[in-house]
Structure formats: structure tokens, C-alpha cells
C-alpha positions in Angstrom: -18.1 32.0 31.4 -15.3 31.8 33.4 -15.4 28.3 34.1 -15.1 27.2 30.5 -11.8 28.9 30.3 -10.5 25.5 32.0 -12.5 23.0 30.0 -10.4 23.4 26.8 -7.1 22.2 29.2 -9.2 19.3 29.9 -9.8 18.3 26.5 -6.1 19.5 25.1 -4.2 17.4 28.0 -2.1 15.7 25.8 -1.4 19.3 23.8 0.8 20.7 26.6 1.8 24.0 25.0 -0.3 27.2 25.7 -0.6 28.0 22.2 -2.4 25.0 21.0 -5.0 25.7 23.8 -6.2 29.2 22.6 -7.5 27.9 19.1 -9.9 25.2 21.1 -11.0 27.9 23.3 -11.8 30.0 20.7 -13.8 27.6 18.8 -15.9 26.3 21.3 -16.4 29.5 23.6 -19.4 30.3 21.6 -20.6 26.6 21.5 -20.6 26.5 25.8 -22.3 29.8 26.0 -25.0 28.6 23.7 -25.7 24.9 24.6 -23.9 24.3 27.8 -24.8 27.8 30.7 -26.9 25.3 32.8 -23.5 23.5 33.3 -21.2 26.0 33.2 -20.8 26.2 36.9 -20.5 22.5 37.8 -17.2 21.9 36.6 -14.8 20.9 33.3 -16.8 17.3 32.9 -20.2 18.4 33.1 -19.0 20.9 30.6 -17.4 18.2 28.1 -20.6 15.9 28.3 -22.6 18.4 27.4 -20.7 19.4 24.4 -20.9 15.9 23.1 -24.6 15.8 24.0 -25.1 18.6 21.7 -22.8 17.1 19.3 -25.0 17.7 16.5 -25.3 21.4 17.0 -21.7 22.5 17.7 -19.8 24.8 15.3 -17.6 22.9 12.9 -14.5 24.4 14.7 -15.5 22.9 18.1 -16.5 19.6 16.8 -13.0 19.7 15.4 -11.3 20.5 18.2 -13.4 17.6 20.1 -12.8 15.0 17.7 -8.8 16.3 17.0 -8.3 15.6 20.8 -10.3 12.1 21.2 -13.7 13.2 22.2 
């Protein structure tokens, strides 16, 4: 799960503080792990288009996150 730990910076690049990052990482931790281990490995992208593939079955907090930051 390691990997995801830089997908969040992806998505928050126009956050810039640290802070803001932890909240995205948190909500969509569980969401990679469930719908996205094939992926996991095969970098930040692959990991974002598979959380809008499973768009449908995220958790509320990570669709938020997603959507907050224009994805």
C-alpha cells in the first residue's frame, strides 16, 4: 500500500500544504485497498483511473476528495 501514499499528492496538487493531504489519504486508503491492489504498483495514474472507474463504489469521503480536487 505504499504506493498509494503518493497518489493523494497527485490529486491535491493544487493543495500544497501537508495538512490538507492527510484527510484525502485517509478517505481513500480504504477505497485503493479495496477496488484498486491490481494497480497499486503501477504508479499514481493507474491508481487515479481506477478510482474513477470504480466511481460508483467509493466511500463518500473519497468521492469527495475526488470531486473537491477536479476529478
Amino acid at each position: 500500500m505504499s504506493r498509494f501514499l503518493f497518489i493523494i499528492p497527485l490529486v491535491l496538487c493544487t493543495a500544497g500544504a501537508s495538512a490538507q493531504q492527510q484527510p484525502g489519504q485517509d478517505a481513500c486508503a480504504r477505497d485503493v485497498t479495496r477496488h484498486c491492489r491490481a494497480v497499486m504498483n503501477n504508479g499514481d495514474g493507474a491508481v487515479l483511473a481506477c478510482l474513477k472507474q470504480n466511481r460508483a463504489r467509493l466511500s463518500k469521503a473519497c468521492d469527495k476528495v475526488l470531486t473537491d480536487h477536479g476529478q
